[in-house]
NUSEKE-908667 format. One record per residue: y, x, z of N, C-alpha, C in turn; residue number from 0. Coordinates in steps of 0.02 Angstrom, whole numbers, plus 50000, padded with zeros to 5 digits. Example, Ala and Ser with C-alpha at 12.3 -4.5 7.8 and 13.67 -1.06 7.14 Angstrom:
<pts>
PT    nv    nu    nw   cav   cau   caw    cv    cu    cw torlum
PT 49716 50660 50390 49775 50615 50390 49835 50660 50390      0
PT 49888 50642 50354 49947 50684 50357 50002 50645 50394      1
</pts>
This chain:
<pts>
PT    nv    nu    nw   cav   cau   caw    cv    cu    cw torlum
PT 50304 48766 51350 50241 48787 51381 50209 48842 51339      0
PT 50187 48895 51379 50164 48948 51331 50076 48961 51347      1
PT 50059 48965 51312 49965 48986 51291 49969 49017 51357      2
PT 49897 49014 51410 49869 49056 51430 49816 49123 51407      3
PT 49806 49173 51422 49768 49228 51397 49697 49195 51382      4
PT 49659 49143 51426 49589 49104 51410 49606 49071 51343      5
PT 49666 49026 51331 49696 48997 51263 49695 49046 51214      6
PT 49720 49101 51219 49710 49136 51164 49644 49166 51137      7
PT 49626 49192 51218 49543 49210 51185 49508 49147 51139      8
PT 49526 49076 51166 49495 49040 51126 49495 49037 51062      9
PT 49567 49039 51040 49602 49053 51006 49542 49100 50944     10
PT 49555 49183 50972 49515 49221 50925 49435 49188 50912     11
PT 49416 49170 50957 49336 49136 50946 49356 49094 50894     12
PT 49389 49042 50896 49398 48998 50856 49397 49017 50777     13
PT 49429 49055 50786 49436 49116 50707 49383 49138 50685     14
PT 49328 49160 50725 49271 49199 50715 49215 49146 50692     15
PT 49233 49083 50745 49181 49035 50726 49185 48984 50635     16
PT 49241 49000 50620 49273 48978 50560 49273 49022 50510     17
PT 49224 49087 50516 49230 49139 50474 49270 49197 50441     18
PT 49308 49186 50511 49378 49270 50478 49317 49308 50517     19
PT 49311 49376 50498 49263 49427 50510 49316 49458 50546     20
PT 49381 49479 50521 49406 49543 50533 49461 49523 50584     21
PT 49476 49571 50650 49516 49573 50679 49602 49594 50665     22
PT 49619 49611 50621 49686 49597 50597 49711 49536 50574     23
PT 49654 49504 50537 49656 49420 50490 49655 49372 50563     24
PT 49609 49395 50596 49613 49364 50666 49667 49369 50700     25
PT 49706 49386 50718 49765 49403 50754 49819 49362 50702     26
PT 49830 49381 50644 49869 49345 50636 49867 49279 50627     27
PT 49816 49234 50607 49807 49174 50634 49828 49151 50693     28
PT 49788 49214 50741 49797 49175 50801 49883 49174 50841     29
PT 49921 49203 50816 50012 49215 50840 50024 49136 50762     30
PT 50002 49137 50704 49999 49070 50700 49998 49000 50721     31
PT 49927 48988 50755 49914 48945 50792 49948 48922 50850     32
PT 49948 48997 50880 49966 48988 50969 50051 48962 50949     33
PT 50082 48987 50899 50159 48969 50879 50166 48882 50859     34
PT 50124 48875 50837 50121 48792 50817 50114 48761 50869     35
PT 50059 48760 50908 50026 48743 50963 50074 48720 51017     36
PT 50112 48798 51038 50170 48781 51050 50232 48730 51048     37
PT 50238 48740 50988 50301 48698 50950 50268 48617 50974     38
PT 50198 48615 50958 50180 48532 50973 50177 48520 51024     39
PT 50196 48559 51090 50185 48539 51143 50263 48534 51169     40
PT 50321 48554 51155 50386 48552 51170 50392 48492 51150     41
PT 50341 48448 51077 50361 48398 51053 50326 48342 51106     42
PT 50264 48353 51119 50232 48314 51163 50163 48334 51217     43
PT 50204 48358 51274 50200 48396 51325 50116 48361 51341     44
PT 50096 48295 51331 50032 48268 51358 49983 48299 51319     45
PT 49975 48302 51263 49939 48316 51207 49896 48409 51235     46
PT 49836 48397 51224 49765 48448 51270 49782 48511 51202     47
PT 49768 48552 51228 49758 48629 51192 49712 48619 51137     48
PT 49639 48587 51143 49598 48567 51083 49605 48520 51037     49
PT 49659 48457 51067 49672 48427 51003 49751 48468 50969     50
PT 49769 48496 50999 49837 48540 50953 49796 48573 50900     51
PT 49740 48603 50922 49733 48651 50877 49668 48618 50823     52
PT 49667 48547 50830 49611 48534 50772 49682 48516 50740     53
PT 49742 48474 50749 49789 48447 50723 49809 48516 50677     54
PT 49829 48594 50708 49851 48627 50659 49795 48659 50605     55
PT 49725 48667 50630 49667 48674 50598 49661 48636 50539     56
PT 49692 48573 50514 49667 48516 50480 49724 48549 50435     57
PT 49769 48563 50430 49826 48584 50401 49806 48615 50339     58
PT 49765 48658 50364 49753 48737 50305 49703 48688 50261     59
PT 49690 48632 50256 49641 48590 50213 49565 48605 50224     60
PT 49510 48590 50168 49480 48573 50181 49408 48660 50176     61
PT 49458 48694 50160 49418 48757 50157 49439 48806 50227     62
PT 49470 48754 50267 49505 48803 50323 49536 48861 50317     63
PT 49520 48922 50343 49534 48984 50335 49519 49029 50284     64
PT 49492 48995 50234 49453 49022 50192 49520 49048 50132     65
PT 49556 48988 50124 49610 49028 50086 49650 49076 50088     66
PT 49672 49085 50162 49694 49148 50194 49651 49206 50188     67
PT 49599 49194 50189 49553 49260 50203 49560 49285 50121     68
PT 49540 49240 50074 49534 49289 50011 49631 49306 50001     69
PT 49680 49274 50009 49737 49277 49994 49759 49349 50013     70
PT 49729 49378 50086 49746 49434 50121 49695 49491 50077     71
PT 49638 49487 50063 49589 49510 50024 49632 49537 49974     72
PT 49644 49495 49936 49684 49516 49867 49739 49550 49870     73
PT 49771 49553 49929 49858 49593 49943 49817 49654 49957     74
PT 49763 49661 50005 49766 49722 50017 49718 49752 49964     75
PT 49683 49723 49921 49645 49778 49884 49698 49783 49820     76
PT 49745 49754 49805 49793 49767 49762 49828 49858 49818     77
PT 49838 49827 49862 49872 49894 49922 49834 49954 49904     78
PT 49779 49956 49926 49710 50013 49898 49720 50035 49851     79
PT 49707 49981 49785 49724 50005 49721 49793 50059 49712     80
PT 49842 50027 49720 49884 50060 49723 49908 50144 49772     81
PT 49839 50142 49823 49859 50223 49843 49802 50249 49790     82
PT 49765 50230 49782 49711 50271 49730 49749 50289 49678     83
PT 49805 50255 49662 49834 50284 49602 49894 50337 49611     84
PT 49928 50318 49668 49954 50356 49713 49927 50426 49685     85
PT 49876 50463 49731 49842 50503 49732 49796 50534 49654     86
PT 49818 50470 49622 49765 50505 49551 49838 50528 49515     87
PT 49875 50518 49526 49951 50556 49498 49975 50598 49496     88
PT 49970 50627 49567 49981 50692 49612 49954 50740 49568     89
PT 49889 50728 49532 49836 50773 49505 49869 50790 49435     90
PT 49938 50729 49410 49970 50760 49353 50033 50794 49352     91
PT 50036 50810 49431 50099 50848 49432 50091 50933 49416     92
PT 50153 50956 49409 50126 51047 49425 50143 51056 49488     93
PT 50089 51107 49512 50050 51148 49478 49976 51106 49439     94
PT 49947 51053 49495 49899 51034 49496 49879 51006 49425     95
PT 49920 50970 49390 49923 50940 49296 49884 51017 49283     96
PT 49901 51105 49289 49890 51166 49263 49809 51167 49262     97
PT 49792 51153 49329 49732 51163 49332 49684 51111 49299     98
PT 49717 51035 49302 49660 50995 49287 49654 50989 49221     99
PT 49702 51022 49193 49708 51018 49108 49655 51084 49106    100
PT 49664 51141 49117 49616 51171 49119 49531 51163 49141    101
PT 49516 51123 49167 49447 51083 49196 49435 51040 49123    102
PT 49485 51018 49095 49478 50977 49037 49447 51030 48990    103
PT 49485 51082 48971 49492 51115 48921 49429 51146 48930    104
PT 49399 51172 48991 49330 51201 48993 49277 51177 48996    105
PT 49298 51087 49012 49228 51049 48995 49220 51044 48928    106
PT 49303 51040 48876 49271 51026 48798 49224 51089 48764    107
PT 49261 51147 48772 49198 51197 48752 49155 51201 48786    108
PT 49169 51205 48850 49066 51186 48857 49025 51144 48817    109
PT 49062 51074 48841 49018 51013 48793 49011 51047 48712    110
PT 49047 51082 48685 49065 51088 48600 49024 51128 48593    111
PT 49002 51181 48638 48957 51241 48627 48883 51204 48638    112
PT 48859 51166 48673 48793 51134 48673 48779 51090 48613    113
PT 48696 51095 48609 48664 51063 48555 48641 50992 48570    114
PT 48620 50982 48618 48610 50901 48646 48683 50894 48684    115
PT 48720 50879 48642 48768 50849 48705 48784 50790 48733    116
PT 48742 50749 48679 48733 50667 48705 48696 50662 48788    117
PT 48642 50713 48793 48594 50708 48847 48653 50748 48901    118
PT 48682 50798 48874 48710 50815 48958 48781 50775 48951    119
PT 48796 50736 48929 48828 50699 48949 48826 50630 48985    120
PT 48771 50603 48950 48708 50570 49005 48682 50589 49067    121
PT 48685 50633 49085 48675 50682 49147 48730 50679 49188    122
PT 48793 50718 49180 48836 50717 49200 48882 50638 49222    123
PT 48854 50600 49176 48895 50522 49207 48845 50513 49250    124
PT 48772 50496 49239 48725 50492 49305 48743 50513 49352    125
PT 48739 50580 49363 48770 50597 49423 48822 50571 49445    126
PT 48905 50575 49401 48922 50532 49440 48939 50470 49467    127
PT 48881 50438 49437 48872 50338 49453 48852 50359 49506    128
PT 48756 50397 49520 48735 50401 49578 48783 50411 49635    129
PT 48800 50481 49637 48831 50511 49708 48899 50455 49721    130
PT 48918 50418 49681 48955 50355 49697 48924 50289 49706    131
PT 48881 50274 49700 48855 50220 49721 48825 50234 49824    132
PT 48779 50304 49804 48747 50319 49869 48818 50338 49931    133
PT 48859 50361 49889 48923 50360 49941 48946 50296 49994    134
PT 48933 50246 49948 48967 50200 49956 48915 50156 50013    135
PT 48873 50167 50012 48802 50153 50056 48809 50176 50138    136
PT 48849 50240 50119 48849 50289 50184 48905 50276 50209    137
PT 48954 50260 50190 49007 50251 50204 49024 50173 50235    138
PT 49000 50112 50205 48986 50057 50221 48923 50066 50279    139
PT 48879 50098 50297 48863 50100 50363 48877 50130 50413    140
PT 48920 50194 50381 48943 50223 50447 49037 50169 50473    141
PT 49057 50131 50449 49094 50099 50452 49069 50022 50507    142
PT 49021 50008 50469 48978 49945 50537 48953 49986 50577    143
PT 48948 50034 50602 48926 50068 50665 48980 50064 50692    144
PT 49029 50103 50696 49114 50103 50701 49124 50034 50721    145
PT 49130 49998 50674 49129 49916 50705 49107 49876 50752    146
PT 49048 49892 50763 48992 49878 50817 49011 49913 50882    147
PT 49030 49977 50894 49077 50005 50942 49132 49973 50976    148
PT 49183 49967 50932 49235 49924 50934 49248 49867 50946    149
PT 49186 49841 50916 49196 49748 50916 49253 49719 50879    150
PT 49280 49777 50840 49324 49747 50793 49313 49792 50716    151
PT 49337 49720 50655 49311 49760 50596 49372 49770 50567    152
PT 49423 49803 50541 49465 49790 50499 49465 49803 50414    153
PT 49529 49766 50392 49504 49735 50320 49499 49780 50259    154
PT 49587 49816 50297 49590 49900 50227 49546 49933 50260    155
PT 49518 49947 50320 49450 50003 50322 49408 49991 50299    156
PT 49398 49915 50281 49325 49888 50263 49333 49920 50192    157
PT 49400 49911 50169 49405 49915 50089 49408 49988 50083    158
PT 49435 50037 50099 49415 50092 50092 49366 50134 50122    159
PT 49309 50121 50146 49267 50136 50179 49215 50096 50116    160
PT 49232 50059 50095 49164 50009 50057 49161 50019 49980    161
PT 49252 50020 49932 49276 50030 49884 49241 49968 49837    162
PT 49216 49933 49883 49183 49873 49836 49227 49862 49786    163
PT 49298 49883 49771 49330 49824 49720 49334 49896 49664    164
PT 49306 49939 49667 49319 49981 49615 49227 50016 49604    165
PT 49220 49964 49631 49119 49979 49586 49121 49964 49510    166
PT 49159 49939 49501 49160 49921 49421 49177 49991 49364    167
PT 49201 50029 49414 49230 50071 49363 49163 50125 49309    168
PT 49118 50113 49372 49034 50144 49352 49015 50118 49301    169
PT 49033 50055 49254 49022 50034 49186 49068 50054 49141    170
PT 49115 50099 49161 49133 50104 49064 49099 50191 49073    171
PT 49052 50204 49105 49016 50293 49076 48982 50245 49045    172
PT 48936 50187 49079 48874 50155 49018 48897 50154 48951    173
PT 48969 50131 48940 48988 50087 48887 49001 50161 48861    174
PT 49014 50227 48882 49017 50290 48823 48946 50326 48826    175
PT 48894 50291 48863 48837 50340 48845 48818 50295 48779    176
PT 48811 50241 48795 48791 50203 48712 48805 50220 48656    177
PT 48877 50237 48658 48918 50242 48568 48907 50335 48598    178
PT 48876 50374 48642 48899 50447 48649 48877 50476 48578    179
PT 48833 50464 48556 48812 50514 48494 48866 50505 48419    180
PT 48887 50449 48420 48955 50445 48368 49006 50478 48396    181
PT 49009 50466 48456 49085 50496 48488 49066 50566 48490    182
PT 49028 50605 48510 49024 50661 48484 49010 50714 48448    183
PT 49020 50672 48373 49013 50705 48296 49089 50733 48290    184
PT 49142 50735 48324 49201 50751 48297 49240 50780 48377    185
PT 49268 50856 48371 49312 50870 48407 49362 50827 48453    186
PT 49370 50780 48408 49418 50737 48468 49365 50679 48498    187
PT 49322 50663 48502 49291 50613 48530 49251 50663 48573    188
PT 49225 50739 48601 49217 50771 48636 49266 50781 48672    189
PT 49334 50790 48650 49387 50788 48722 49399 50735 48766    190
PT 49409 50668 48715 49407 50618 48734 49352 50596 48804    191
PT 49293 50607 48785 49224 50639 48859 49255 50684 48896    192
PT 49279 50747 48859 49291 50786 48926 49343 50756 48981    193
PT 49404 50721 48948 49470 50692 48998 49416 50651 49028    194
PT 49383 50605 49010 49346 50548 49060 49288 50585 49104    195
PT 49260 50628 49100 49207 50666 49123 49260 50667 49177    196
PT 49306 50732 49180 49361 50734 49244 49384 50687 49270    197
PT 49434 50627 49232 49440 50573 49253 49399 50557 49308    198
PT 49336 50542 49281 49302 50488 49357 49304 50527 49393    199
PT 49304 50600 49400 49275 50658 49443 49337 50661 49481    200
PT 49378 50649 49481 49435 50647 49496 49454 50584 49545    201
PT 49436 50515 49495 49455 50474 49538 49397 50435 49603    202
PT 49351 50493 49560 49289 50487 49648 49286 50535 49696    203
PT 49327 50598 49695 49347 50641 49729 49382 50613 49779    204
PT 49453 50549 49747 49490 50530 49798 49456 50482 49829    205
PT 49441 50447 49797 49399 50394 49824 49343 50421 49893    206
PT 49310 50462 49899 49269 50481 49919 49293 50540 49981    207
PT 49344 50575 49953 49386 50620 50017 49469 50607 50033    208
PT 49490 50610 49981 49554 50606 49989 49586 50571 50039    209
PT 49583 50487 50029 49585 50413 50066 49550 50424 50107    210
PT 49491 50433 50128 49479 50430 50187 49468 50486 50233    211
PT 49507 50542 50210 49536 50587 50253 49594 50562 50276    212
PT 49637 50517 50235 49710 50506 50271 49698 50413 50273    213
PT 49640 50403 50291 49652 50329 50314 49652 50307 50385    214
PT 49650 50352 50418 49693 50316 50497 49784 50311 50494    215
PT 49788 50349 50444 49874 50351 50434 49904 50290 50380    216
PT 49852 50267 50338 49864 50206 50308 49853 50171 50344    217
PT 49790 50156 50397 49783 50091 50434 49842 50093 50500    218
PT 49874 50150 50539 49912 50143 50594 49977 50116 50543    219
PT 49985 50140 50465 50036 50107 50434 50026 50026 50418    220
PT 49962 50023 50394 49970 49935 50421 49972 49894 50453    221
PT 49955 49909 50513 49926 49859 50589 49964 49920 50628    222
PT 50024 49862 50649 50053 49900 50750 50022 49891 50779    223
PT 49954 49840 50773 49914 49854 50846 49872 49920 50827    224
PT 49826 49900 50783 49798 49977 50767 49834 50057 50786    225
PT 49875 50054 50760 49937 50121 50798 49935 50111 50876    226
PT 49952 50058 50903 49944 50063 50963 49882 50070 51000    227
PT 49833 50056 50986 49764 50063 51008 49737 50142 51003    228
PT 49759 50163 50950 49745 50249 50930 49796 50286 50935    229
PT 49839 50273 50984 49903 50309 50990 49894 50387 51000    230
PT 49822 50409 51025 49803 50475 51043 49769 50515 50987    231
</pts>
């Protein structure tokens, strides 16, 4: 006996009412379920659609769906992680290694030629905590608009659209504005600033254009339905 289309819609409600947010996490539950559901009804054909599915519901224990949801969480922001680095690599190939070594080399004499350079270096990480934090604001709402359209949220857009798992990286400028005035009594602890000055500039560039210039091509690469839905 196979699910009707009302069974499945129930199906996704059921998901939603149990706290999966996102329509990919939803779907696959629900080809889960409806597969079990199944299977228990070849076993015993009397048995109602709502008690199959508290019987396979009870299964996942006592946090329900909840383990799945962070389990998928963690694969894909490990996934993320891994194109951000993708893309922060590219930047050490040639030609591109030519230029960014050069961006290096012209932030250290800049920085070396100034007299406060504790303060514009304080400056320069401000800026870029701010324009990364406020990014991330704009981007996380223009993403629930998108959502709200759709009626569906998905999980790597959420994650690259949101970058929540790489807000952390905005604490180690704190941790060099603190020690900045030791670190820059000596030529090498000014380069050392200049590689990280570029560094973040770099890895908030991608963060901020790169990925989500090419994230309909990561998400039609993760979800065949997604590809199929935006086939145009």
């Amino acid at each position: 006996m196979k699910l009707k289309p009302e069974q499945i819609d129930r199906l996704y409600q059921f998901t939603r009412q149990h706290y999966v947010e996102w329509y990919d996490l939803q779907t696959e539950l629900v080809d889960h379920l409806a597969n079990s559901i199944e299977a228990q009804w070849e076993e015993n054909p009397k048995i109602s659609f709502e008690d199959a599915l508290q019987i396979e519901f009870k299964k996942f224990g006592v946090f329900g769906f909840m383990d799945v949801v962070e389990q998928r969480q963690l694969a894909l922001n490990k996934k993320y992680n891994l194109i951000i680095w993708k893309h922060f690599k590219a930047f050490f190939t040639i030609p591109k290694i030519i230029i960014t070594a050069g961006i290096v080399g012209s932030t250290f004499f800049f920085l070396k030629s100034l007299l406060f350079k504790a303060d514009v270096v304080l400056l320069i990480f401000g800026i870029i905590v701010l324009s990364f934090y406020f990014s991330i604001i704009y981007f996380s709402r223009k993403n629930k608009k998108a959502s709200q359209l759709t009626n569906k949220k998905w999980l790597l857009k959420e994650i690259i659209l949101g970058r929540s798992s790489l807000v952390g990286i905005t604490y180690l400028p704190i941790q060099i504005i603190i020690h900045s005035e030791k670190v820059m009594d000596n030529p090498y602890g000014i380069f050392i600033i200049s590689f990280l000055i570029v560094a973040m500039a770099l890895i908030e560039y991608i963060i901020l254009i790169e990925v989500p210039r090419k994230a309909e091509d990561y998400l039609k690469e993760t979800y065949p339905e997604y590809a199929l839905e935006n086939a145009n």
